[in-house]
C-alpha positions as CSV (number, residue, x, y, z in Angstrom):
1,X,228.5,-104.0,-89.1
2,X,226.1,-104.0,-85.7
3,X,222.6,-105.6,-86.6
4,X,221.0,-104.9,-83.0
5,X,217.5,-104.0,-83.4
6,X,217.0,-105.1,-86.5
7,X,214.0,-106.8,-88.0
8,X,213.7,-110.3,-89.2
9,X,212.8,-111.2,-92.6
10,X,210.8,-114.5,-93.5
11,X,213.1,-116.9,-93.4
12,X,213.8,-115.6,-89.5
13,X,217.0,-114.3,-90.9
14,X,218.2,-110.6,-89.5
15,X,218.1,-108.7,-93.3
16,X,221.5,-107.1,-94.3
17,X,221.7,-103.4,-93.6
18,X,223.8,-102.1,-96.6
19,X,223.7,-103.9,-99.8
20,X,226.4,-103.0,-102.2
21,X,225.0,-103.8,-106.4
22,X,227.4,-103.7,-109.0
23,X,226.8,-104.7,-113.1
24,X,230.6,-105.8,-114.3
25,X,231.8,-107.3,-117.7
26,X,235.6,-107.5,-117.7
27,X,236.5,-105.1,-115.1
28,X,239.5,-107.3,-113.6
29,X,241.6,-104.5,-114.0
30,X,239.7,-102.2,-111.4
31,X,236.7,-103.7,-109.5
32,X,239.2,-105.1,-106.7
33,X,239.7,-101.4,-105.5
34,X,236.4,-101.2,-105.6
35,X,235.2,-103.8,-103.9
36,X,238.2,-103.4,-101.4
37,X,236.8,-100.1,-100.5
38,X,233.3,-101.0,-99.9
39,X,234.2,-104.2,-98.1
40,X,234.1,-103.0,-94.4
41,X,231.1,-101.3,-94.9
42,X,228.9,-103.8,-97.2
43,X,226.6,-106.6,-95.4
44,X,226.4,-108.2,-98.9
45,X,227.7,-107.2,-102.6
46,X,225.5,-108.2,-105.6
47,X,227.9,-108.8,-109.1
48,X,225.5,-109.3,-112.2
49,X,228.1,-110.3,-114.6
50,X,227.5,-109.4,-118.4
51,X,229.4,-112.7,-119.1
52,X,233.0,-111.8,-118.3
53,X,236.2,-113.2,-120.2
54,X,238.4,-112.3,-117.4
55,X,238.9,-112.8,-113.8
56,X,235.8,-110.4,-113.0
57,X,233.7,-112.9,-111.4
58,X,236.9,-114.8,-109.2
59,X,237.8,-111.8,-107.8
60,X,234.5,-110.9,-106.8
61,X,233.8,-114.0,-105.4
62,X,236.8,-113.5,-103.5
63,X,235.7,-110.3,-101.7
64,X,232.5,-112.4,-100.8
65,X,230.4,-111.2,-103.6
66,X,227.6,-113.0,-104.3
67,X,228.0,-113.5,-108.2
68,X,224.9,-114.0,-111.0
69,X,225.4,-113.9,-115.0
70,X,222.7,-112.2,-116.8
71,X,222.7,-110.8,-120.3
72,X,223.2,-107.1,-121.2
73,X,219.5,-105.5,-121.9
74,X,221.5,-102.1,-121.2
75,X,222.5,-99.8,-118.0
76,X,219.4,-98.7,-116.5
77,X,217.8,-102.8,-116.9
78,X,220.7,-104.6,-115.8
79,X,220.7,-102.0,-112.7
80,X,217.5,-102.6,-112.0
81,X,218.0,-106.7,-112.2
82,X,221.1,-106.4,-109.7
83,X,218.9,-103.9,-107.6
84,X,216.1,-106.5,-107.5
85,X,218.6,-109.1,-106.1
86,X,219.6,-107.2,-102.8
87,X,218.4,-107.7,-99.7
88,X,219.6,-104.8,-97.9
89,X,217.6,-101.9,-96.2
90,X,219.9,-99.4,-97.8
91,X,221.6,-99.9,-101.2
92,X,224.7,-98.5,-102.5
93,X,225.1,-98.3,-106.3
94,X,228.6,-98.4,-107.3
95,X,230.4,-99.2,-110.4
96,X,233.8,-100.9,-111.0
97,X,235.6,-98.2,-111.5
98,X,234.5,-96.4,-108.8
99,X,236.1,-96.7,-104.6
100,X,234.5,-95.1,-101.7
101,X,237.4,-92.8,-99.8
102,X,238.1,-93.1,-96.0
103,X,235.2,-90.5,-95.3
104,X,232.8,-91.4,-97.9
105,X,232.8,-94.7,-96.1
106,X,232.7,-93.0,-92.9
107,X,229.4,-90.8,-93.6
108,X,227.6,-93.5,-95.1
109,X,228.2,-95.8,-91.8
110,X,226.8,-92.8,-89.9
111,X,224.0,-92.2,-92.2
112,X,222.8,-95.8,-92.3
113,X,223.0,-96.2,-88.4
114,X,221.4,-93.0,-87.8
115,X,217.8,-94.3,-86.3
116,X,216.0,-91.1,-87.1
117,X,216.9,-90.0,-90.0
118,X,214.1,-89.5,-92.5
119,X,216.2,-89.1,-95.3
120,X,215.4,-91.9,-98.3
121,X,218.5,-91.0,-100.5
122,X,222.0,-89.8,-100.7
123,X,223.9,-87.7,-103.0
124,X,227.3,-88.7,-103.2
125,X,230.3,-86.3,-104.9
126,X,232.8,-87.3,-107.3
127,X,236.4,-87.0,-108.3
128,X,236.6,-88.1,-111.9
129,X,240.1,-89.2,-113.1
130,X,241.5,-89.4,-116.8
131,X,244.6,-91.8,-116.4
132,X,244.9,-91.4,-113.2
133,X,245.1,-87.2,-112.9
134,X,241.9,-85.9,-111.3
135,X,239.9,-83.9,-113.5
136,X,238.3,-81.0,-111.5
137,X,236.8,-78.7,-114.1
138,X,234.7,-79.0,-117.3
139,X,231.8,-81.6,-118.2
140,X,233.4,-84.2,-115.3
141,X,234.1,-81.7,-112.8
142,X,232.5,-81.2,-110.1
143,X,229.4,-84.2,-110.6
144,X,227.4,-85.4,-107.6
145,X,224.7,-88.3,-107.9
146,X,222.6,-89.9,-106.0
147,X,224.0,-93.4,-105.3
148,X,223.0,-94.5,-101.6
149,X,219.3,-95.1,-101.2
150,X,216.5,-96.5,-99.0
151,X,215.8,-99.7,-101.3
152,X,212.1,-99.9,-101.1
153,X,212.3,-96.5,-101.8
154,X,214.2,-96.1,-105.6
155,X,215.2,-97.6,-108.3
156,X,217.2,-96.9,-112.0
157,X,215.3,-95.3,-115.3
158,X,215.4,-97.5,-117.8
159,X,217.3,-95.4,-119.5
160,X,219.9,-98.1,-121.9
161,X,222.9,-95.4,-121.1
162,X,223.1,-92.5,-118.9
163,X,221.0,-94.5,-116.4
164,X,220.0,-92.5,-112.6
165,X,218.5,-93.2,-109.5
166,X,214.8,-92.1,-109.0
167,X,214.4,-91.4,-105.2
168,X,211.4,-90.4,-102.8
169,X,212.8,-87.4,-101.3
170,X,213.5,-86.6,-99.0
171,X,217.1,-86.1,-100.1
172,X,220.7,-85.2,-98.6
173,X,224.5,-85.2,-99.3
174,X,227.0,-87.4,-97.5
175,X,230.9,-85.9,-97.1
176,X,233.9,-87.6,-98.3
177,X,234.1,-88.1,-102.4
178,X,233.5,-91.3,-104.7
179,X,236.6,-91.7,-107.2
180,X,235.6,-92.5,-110.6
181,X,238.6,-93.9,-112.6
182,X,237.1,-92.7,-115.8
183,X,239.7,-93.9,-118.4
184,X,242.8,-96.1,-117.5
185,X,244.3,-95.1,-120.8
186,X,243.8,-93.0,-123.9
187,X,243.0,-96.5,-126.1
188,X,240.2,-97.1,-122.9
189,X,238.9,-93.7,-123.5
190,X,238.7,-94.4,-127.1
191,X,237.0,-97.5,-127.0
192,X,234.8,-96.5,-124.1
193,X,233.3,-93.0,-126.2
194,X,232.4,-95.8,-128.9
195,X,230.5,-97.6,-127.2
196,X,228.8,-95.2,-125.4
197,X,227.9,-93.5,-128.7
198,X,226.5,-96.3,-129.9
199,X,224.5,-96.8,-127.0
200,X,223.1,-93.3,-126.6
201,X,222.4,-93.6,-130.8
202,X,219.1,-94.9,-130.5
203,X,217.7,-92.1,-128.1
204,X,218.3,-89.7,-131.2
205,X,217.5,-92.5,-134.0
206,X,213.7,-91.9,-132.1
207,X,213.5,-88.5,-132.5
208,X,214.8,-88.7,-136.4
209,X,218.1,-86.8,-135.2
210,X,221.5,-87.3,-136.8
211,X,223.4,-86.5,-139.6
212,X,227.0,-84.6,-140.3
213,X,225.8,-81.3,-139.8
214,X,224.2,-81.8,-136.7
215,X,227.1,-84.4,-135.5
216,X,229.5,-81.2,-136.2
217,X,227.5,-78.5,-134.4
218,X,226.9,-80.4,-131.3
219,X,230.6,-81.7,-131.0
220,X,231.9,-77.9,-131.3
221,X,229.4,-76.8,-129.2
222,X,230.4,-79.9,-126.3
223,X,234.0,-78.8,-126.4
224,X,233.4,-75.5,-126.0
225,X,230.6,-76.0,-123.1
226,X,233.3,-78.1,-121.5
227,X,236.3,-76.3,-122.0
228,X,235.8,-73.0,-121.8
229,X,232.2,-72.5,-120.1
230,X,232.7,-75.0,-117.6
231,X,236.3,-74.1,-116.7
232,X,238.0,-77.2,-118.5
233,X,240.4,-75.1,-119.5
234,X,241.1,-74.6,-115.7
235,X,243.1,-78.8,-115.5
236,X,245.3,-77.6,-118.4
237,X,246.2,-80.9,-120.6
238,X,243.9,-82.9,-119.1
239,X,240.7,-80.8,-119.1
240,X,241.4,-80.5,-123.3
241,X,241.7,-84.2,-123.4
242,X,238.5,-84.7,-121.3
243,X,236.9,-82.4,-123.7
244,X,238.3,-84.1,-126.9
245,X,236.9,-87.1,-125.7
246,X,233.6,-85.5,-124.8
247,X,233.3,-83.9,-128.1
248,X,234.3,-86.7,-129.9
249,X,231.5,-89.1,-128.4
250,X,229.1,-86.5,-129.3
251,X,229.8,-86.3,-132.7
252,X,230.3,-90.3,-133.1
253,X,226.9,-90.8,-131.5
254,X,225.0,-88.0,-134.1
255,X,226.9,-89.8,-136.9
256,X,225.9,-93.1,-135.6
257,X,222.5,-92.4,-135.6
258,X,222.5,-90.2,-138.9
259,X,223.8,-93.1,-140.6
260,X,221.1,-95.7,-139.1
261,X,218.6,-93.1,-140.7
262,X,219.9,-92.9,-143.8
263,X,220.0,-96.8,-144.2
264,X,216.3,-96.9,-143.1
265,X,215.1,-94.3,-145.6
266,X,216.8,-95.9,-148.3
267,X,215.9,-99.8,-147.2
């Protein structure tokens, strides 16, 4: 990328335009499409590995990532610690599983080099995918977040799932579509809604939610928000299956935190 006209730092060093941050923990199997995508566009690519198993970290490195191992204090913290590495004027947040398209890349170039724009933060719209189909419909349909930022001007919630990016407006939205390969595989989805339901499990544990009754309600009432009120129903096999899965993380995280009350009350 062109770095005419830009402003030194303290070392004398022209800053990087676009910093790409990334949190990772075994994600061999996806993050070199990732990183593949974001490549031509990215001055510099912050990894904060969890402590990966796998080849995360070699084929980061191998894309020019610069690579740091942290532990896991959740989503929104670890974001935060990667976002606190980067050097960048502008930030992208990406994870793993994610890749820029051809014009998602395109508009953020443009956006970036634009010298006038006041905008501060981007939306950016995704394409979910459960093994592979796109799911266009239901609770993953149709999602936009704000992912490409000014840096001094945003940073994550603290929130340990669930985590977003709190921008200074003013905000736009760029073209093109982020692909989110949501789930690989069904044994992936299932593993993935566990621990996600364990993660979220505290939130409720704070407000003395949980329990059964309330684990059944809510997963009815998910399926039937993201089947039939938000179209689900609309991607055939796939929307049910996205909604089984949504449903079933609801009710695992309300059991979850149900039984943590129940162990406390009776310690």
């Amino acid at each position: 990328m062109s770095s005419e006209g830009r402003m030194t730092d303290r070392t004398g060093e022209q800053p990087p335009k676009l910093s790409a941050v990334l949190i990772v923990r075994n994600e061999a199997h996806c993050i070199g499409l990732c990183l593949r995508s974001i490549a031509p566009i990215a001055d510099e690519i912050v990894v904060l590995d969890a402590g990966s198993t796998d080849a995360t970290a070699a084929i980061a490195r191998s894309f020019g990532a610069r690579v740091e191992v942290a532990d896991w204090p959740g989503f929104g913290p670890q974001k935060n610690r990667a976002l606190a590495q980067a050097r960048g004027e502008w930030v992208l947040a990406i994870d793993a599983d994610e890749h820029l398209t051809p014009e998602l890349a395109d508009s953020i170039r443009a956006a970036i080099e634009s010298p006038d724009t006041p905008v501060n933060g981007y939306f950016i719209k995704f394409l979910a995918t459960w093994c592979g189909e796109p799911v266009r419909f239901g609770a993953w349909g149709g999602q936009r977040h704000l992912r490409l930022f000014r840096r001094r001007c945003a940073k994550f919630s603290d929130d340990l799932v669930h985590e977003r990016v709190i921008c200074q407006p003013p905000h736009a939205t760029l073209e093109g579509l982020m692909i989110h390969d949501t789930v690989a595989t069904e044994e992936e989805a299932t593993e993935k809604g566990l621990r996600y339901a364990e993660a979220g499990a505290g939130s409720l544990i704070e407000r003395g939610r949980g329990g059964p009754s309330a684990a059944l309600f809510h997963a009815v009432w998910t399926f039937v928000r993201g089947f039939v009120i938000q179209g689900g129903f609309l991607d055939g096999r796939v929307g049910c299956r996205v909604a089984l899965a949504c449903a079933r993380g609801t009710w695992l995280r309300y059991r979850i935190a149900g039984d943590q009350l129940a162990a406390r009350r009776f310690s």
